[in-house]
C-alpha positions in Angstrom: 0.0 0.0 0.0 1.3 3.3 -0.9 2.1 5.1 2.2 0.2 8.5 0.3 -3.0 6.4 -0.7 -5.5 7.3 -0.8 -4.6 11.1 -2.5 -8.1 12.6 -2.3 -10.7 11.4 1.1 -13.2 13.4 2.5 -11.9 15.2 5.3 -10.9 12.6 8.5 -12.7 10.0 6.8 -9.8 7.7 4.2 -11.5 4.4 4.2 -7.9 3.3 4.3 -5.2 4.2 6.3 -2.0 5.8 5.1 1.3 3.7 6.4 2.1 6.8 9.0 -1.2 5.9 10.3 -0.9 2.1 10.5 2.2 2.4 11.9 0.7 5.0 15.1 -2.1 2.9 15.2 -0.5 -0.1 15.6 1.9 1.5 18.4 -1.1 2.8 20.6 -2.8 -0.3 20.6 0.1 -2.1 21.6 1.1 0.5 24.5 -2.9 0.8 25.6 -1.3 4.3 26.9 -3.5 6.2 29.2 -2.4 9.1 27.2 -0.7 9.9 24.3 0.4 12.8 21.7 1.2 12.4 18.3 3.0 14.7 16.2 1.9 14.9 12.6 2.7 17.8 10.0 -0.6 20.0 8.9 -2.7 18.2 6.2 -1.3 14.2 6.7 -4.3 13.2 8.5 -4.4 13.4 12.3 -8.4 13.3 11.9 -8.3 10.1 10.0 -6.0 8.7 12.8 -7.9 10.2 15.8 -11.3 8.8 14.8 -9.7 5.5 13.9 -8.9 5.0 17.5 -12.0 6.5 19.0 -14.0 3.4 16.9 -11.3 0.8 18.0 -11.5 1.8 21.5 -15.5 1.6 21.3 -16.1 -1.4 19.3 -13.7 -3.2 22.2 -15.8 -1.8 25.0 -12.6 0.0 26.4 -14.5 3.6 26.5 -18.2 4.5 26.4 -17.9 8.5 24.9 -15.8 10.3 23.3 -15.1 14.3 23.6 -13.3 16.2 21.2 -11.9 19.2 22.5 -10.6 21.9 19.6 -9.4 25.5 19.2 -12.3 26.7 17.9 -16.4 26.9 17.1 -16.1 26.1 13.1 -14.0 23.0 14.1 -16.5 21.3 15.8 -18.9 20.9 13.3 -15.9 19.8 11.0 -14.8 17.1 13.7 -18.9 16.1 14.3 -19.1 15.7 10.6 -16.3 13.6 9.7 -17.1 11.1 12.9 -20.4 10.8 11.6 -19.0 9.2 8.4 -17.5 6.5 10.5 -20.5 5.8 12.7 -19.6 8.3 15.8 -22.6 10.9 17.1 -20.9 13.7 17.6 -23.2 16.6 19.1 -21.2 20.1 17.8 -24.0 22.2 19.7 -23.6 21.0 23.2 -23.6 24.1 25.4 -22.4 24.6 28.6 -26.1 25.6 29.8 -27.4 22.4 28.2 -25.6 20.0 31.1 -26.2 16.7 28.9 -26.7 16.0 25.6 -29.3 13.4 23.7 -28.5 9.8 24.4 -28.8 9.8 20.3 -25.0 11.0 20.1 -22.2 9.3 21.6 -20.1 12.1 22.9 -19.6 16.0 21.9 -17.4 18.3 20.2 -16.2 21.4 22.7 -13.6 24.2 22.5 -10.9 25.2 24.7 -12.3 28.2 26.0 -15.9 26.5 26.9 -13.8 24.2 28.9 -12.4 26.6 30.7 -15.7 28.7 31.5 -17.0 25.2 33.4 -15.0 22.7 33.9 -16.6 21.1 36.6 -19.4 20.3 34.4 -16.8 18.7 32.1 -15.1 16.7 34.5 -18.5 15.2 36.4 -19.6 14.4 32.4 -16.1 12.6 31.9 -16.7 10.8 35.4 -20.1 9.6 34.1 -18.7 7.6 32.0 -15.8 5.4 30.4 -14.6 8.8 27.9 -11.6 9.6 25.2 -11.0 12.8 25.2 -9.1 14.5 21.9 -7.2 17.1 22.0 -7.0 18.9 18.9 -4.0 21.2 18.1 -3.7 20.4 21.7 -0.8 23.2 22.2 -3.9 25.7 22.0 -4.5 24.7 25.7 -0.9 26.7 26.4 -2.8 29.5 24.8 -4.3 31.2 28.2 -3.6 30.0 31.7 -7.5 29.8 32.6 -7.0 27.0 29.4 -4.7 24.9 30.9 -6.4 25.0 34.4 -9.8 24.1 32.8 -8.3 20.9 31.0 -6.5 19.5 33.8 -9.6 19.9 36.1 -12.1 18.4 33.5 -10.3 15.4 32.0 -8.4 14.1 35.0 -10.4 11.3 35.6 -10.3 10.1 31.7 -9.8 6.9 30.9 -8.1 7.7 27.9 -6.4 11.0 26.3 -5.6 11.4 22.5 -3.3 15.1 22.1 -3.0 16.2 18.6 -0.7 18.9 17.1 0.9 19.6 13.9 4.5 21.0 15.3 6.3 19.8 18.4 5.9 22.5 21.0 7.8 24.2 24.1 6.4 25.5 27.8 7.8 28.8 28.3 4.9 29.6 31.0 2.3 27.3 31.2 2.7 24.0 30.7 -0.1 21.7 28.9 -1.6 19.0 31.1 -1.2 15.9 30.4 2.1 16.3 27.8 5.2 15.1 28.7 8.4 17.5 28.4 11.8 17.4 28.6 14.7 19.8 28.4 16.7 20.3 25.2 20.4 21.4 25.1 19.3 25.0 25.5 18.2 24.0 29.0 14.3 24.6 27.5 11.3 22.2 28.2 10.3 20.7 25.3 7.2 18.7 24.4 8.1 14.8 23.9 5.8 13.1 21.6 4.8 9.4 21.4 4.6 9.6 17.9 5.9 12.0 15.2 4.7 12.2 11.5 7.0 15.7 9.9 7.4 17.7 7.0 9.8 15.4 5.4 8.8 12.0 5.5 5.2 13.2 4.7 6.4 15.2 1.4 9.2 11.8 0.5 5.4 9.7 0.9 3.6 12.1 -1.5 1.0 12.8 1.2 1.5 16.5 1.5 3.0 19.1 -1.2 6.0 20.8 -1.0 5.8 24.5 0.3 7.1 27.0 -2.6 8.8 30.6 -1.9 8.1 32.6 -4.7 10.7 35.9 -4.7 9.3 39.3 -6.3 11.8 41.6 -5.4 15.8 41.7 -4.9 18.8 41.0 -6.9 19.5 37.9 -8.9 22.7 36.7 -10.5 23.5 33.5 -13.2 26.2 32.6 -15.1 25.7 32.0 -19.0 27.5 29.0 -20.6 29.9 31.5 -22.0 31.1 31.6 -18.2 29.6 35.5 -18.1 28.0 36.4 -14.5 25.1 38.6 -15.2 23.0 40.5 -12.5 19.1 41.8 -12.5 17.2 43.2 -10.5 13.8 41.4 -9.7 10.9 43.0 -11.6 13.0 44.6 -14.0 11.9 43.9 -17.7 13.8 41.3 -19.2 14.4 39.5 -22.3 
C-alpha cells in the first residue's frame, strides 16, 4: 500500500489508512497508553488517525464516549461531521447551559475556552462515563492560563487521552496537562511526543505538497554557458 494512498478522502474519513497511520495505530494499541500525543505535519491526517482509535476503542468496550476538544467553534462541526462518516454521534452544539446532551450521540465536540468557563461540568460528564478525550492542536490549551487550568480539572479522571498537534511545541509559561516534556540542550522544556509524523517523510510519501517561496523583489545573478556572471534586478523587464 502506498504510504500516500488514498490522494483525495473526504476530510478525517480515508476508508484506508496511510502507512504513518498504520504504523501510530499499531503503536497505541500495543502500548494501551493512558495518554498519548502524536505529532503529525498540517494536512497528513491526524483526523483520520484520531477517529480510527475513538472506533477501535469503542467497538472493544474500552470507553463509552468520546469528547473532542478543539481551538475553535467552526472545528466542531468539522470534527462532528467527519465522525459521523464512520458511525460516531458527535453533538457540535452541546452548550455549557445544556448540562447533557441526547443519548442519540455518543459524545460531543467542545472548544478550549468553553472548557475553561465550566470545567466542573466537564469533569462530572467525563466521570459519568468510560470517555476519550481528543485534543485537537492540543498546544492551543498553552494559549491562556485559565485553558490549561480548565483541561487539567475536567479530564483528569479520563480513561483515555488522544493530544493532537501539527508542530512539536515548548512550555515557556504554562505548561499543557497531560504532555510530557523534557529539556533540550538550551536548557528549555520541550514537548516529547509518542509519535511524530514531519514535514519530510510526509512530502518523500507524497501525502502533503511541497511548500514553494516565490521571490518578487531583490537581486538575482546566473552565469551563461559562456562563463559570463550577469546581475538583474527582480521586476525589472527582461528579455
Amino acid at each position: 500500500m502506498s504510504p500516500s494512498f488514498p490522494d483525495r478522502a473526504a476530510w478525517g474519513t480515508a476508508p484506508k489508512l496511510r502507512a504513518w497511520q498504520q504504523e501510530a495505530l499499531d503503536l497505541y494499541l500495543r502500548r494501551e497508553p493512558r495518554d498519548f500525543l502524536a505529532v503529525a505535519t498540517p494536512g497528513a491526517g491526524k483526523t483520520t488517525f484520531a477517529l480510527r482509535i475513538a472506533s477501535e476503542l469503542l467497538s472493544r468496550g474500552l470507553i463509552r464516549a468520546v469528547t473532542i476538544v478543539t481551538p475553535t467553534e467552526h472545528l466542531k462541526q468539522q470534527w462532528a461531521d467527519a465522525a459521523s462518516r464512520v458511525g460516531i454521534a458527535i453533538d457540535p452544539e452541546f452548550k455549557n447551559s445544556q448540562g447533557a446532551t441526547s443519548r442519540d450521540y455518543i459524545g460531543v465536540a467542545v472548544t478550549y475556552a468553553q472548557i475553561s468557563m465550566h470545567p466542573a461540568l466537564h469533569r462530572a460528564r467525563t466521570e459519568a462515563r468510560k470517555t476519550l478525550v481528543i485534543f485537537d492542536e492540543i498546544h492551543h490549551a498553552g494559549d491562556a492560563k485559565s485553558w490549561g487550568d480548565g483541561v487539567r480539572e475536567a479530564f483528569e479522571p479520563a480513561t483515555r487521552r488522544l493530544a493532537l498537534t501539527g508542530t512539536p511545541f515548548r512550555s515557556d509559561v504554562n505548561p499543557i496537562p497531560f504532555v510530557t516534556y523534557a529539556e533540550d540542550g538550551e536548557g528549555v522544556r520541550r514537548s516529547v511526543s509518542d509519535y511524530s509524523y514531519g514535514y519530510g517523510p510526509a512530502l518523500a510519501d507524497g501525502v502533503v505538497r511541497p511548500v514553494i517561496f516565490l521571490a518578487y523583489a531583490g537581486e538575482m545573478r546566473w552565469r551563461t554557458r559562456a562563463g559570463d556572471e550577469i546581475a538583474a534586478t527582480l521586476g525589472t523587464p527582461l528579455t
